[in-house]
MDTraj code that builds the backbone (N, CA, C; nanometers):
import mdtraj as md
import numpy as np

residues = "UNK UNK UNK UNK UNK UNK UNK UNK UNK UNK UNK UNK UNK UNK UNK UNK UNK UNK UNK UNK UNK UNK UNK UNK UNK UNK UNK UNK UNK UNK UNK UNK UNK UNK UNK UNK UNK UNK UNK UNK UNK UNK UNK UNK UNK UNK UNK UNK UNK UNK UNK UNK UNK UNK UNK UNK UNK UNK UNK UNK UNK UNK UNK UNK UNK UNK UNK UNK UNK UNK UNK UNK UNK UNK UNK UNK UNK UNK UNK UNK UNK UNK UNK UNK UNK UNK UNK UNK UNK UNK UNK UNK UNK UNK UNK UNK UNK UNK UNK UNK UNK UNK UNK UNK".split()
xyz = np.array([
    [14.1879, 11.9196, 2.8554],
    [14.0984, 11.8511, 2.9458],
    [13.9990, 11.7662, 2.8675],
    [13.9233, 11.8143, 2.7534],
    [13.8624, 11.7784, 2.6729],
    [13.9228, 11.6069, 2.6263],
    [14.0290, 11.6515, 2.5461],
    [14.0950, 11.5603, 2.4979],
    [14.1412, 11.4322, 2.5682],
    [14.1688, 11.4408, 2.7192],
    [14.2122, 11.3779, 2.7701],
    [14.0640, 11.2537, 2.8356],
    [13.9769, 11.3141, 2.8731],
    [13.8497, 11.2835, 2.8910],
    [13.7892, 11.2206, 2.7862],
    [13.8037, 11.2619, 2.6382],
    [13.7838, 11.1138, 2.5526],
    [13.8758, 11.0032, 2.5248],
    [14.0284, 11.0476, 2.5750],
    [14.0892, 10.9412, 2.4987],
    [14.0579, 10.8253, 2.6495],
    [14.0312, 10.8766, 2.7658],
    [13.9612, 10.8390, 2.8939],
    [13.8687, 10.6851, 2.8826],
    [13.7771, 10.7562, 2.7490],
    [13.6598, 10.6805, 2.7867],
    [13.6560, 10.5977, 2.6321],
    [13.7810, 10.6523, 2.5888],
    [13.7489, 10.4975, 2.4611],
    [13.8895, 10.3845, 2.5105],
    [13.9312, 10.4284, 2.6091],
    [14.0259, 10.3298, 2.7282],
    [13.9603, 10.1865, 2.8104],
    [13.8434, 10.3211, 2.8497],
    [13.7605, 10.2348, 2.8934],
    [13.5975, 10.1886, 2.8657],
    [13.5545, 10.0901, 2.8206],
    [13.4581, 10.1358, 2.6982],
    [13.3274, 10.1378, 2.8386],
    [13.2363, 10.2186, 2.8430],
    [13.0894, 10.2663, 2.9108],
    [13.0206, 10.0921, 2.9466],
    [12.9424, 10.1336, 3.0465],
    [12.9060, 10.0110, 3.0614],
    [12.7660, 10.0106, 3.0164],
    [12.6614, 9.9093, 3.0240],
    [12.5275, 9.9096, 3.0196],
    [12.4510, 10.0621, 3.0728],
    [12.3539, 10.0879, 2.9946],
    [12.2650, 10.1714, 3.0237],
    [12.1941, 10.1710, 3.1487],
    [12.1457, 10.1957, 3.2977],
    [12.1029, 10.1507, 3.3594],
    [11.9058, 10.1416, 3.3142],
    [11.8690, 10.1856, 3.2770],
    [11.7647, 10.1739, 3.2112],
    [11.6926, 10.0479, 3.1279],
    [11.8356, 9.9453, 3.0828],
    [11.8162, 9.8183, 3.0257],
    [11.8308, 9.7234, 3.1168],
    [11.8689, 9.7907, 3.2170],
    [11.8450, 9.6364, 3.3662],
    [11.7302, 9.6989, 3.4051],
    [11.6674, 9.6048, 3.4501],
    [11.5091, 9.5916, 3.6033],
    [11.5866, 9.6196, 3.7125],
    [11.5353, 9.6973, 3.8010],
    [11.5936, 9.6751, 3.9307],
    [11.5330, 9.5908, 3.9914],
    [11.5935, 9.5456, 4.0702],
    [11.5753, 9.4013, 4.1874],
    [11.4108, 9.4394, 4.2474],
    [11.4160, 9.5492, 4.2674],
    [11.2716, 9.5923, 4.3892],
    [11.1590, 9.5391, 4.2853],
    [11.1654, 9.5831, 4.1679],
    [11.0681, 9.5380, 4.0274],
    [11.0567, 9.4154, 4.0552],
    [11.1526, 9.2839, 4.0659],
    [11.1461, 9.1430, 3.9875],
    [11.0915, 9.1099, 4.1509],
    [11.0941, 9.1649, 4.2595],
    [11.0221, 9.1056, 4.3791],
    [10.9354, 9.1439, 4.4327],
    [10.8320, 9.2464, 4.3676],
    [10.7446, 9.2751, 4.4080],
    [10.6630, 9.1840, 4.4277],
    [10.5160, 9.1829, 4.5053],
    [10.4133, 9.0860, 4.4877],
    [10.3161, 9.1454, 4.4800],
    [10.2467, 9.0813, 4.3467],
    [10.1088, 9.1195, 4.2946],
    [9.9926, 9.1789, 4.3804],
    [9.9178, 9.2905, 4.3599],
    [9.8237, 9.3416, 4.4658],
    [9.6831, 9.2033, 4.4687],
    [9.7243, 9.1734, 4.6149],
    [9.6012, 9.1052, 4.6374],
    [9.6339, 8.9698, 4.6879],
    [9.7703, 8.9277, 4.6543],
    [9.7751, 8.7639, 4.6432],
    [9.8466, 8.7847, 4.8213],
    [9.8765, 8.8378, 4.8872],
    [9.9165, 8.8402, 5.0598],
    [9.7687, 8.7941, 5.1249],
    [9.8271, 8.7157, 5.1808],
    [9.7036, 8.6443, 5.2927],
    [9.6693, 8.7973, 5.3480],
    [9.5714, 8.8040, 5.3980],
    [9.4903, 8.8765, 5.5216],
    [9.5774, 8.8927, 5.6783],
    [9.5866, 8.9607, 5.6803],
    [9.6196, 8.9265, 5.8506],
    [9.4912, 8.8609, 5.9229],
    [9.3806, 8.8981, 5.8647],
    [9.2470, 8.8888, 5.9427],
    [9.1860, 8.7056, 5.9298],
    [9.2453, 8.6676, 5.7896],
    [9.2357, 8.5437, 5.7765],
    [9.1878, 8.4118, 5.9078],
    [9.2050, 8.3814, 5.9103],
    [9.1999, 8.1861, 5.9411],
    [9.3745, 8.1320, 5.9853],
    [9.4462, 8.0417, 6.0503],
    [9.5553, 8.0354, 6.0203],
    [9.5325, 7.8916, 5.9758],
    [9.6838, 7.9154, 5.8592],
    [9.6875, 7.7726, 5.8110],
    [9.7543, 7.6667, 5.8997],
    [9.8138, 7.6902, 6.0062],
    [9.8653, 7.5853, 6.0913],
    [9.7923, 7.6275, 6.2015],
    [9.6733, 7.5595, 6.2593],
    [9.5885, 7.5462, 6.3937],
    [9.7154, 7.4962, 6.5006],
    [9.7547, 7.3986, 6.4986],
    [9.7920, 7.2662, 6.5572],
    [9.9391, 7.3334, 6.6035],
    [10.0311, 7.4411, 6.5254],
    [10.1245, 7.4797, 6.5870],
    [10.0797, 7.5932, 6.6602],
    [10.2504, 7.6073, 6.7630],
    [10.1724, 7.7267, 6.8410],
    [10.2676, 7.8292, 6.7672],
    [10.2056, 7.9658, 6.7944],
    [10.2555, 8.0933, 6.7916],
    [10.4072, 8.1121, 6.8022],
    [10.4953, 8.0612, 6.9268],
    [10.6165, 8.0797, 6.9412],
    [10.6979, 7.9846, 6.8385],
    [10.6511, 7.8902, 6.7645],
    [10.7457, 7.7961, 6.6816],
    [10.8342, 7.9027, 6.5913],
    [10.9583, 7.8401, 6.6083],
    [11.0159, 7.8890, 6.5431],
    [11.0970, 8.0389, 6.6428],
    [11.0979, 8.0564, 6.7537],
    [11.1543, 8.1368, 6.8589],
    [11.2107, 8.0361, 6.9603],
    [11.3087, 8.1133, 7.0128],
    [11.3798, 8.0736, 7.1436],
    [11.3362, 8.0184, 7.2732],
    [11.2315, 8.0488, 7.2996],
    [11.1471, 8.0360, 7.3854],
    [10.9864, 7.9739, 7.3602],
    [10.9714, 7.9341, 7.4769],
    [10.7918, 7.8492, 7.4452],
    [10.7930, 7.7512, 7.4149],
    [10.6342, 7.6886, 7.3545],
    [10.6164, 7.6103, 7.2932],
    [10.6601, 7.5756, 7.1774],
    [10.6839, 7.5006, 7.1090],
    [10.7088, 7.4334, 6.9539],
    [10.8807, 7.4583, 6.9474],
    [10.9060, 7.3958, 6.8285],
    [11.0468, 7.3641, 6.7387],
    [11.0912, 7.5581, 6.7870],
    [11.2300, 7.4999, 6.7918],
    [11.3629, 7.6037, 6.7882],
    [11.3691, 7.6933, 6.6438],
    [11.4807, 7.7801, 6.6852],
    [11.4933, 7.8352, 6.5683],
    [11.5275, 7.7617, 6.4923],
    [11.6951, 7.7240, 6.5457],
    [11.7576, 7.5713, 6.4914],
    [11.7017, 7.4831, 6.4485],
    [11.5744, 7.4280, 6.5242],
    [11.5048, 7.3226, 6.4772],
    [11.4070, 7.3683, 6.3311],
    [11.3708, 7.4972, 6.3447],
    [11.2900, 7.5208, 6.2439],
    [11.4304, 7.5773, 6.1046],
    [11.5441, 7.6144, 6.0942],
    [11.5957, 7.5909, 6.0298],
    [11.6511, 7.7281, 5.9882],
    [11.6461, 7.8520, 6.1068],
    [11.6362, 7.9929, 6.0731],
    [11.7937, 8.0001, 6.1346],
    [11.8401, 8.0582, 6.0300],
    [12.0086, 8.1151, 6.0570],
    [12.0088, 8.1735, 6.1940],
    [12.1246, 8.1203, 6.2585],
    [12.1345, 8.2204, 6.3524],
    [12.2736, 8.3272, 6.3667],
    [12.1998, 8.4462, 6.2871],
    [12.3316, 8.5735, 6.2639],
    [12.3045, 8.6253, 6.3997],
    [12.3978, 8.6422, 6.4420],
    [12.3825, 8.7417, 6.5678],
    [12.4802, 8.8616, 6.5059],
    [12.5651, 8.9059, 6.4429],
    [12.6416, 8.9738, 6.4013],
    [12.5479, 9.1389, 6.4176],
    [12.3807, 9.1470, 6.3404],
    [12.3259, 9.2098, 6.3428],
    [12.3178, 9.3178, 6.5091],
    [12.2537, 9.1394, 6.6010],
    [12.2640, 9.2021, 6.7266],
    [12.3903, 9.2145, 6.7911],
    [12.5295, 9.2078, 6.7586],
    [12.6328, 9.2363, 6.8216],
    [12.6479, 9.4277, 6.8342],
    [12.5708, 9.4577, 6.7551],
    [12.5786, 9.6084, 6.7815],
    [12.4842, 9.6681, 6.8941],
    [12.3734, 9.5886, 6.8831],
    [12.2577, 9.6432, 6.9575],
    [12.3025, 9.5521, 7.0975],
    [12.3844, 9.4705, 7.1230],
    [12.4132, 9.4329, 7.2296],
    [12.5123, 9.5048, 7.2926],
    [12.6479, 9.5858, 7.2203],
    [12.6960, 9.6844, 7.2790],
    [12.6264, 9.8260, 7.3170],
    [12.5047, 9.8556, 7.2629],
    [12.4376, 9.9764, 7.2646],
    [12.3623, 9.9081, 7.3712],
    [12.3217, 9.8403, 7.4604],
    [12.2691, 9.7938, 7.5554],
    [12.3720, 9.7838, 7.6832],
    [12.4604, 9.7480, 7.6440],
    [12.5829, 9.7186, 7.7378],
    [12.6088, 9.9008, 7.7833],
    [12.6301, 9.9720, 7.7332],
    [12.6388, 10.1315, 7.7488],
    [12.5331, 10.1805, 7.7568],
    [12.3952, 10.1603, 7.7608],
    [12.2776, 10.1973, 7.8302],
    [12.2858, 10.1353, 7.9768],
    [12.2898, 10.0129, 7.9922],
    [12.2856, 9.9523, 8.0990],
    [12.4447, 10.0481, 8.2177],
    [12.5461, 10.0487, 8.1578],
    [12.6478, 10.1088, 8.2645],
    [12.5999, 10.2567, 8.3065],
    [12.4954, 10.3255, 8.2326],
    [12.4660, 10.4896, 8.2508],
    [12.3479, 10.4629, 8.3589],
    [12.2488, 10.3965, 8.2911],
    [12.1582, 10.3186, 8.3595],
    [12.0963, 10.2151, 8.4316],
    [12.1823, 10.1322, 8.5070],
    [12.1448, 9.9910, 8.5402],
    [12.0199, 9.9580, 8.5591],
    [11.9917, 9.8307, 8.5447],
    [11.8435, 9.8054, 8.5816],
    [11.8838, 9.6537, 8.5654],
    [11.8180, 9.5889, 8.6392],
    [11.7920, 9.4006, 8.6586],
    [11.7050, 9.3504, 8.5233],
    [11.6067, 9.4399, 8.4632],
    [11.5265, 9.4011, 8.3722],
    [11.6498, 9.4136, 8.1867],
    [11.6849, 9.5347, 8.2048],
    [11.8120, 9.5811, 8.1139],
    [11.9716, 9.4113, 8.1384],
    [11.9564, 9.3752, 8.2472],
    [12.0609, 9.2543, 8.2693],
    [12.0104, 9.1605, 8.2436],
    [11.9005, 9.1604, 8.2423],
    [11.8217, 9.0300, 8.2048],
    [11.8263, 9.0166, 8.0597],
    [11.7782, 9.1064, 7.9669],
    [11.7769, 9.1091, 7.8103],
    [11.9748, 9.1009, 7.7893],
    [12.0407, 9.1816, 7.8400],
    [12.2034, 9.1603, 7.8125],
    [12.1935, 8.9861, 7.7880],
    [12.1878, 8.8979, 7.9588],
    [12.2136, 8.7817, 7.9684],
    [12.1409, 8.7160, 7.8485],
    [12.0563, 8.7153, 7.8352],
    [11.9381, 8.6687, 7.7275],
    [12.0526, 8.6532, 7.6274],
    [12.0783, 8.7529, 7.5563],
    [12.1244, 8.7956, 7.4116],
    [12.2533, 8.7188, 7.4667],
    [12.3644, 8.7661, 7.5698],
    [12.5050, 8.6600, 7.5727],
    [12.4536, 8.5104, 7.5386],
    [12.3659, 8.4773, 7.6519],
    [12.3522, 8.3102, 7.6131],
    [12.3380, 8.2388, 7.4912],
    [12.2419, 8.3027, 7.4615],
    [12.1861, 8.2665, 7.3438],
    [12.3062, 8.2654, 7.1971],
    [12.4195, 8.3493, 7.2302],
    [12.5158, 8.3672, 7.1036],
    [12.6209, 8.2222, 7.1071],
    [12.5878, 8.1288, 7.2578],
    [12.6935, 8.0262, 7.2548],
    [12.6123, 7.9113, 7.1971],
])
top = md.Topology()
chain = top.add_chain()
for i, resn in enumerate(residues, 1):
    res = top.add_residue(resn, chain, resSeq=i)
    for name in ("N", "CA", "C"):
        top.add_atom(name, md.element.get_by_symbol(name[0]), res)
traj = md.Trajectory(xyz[None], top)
């Protein structure tokens, strides 16, 4: 067993130490202090709040330039679809329709 287990690993030679890579979470941290405030001032007065959403005032998602994955919500739209058949509700059909439309 021994034997077979080194001739194993000079077959295949070991890879990097993990200790000599950074992990990813390290190289993206951000420095304590440099995050705006929530409490702040905003830097765009002049837009509104919804820019950048489906709805409301200002630019689209599309227009503002934000992917649109729905793949994420294709799960949470079947987990809605099987809440809604146990439970119906008009408010529950309303968020379904929402989420269909919005995927064309």
């Amino acid at each position: 067993m021994r034997l077979a287990q080194q001739k194993a690993q000079q077959a295949v030679p070991m890879g990097q130490s993990p200790t000599t890579v950074s992990p990813p979470a390290q190289r993206l941290r951000t420095a304590p202090g440099t995050l705006t405030p929530l409490t702040a001032p905003t830097d765009r007065p002049n837009e509104p709040i919804t820019a950048g959403a489906d709805f409301g005032p200002g630019p689209t998602a599309m227009a503002s330039g934000i992917p649109n994955e729905m793949s994420a919500n294709d799960d949470a739209l079947r987990e809605l679809k099987a809440i809604y058949s146990a439970y119906p509700s008009q408010d529950l059909a309303d968020v379904i329709q929402f989420y269909e439309q919005s995927r064309m």
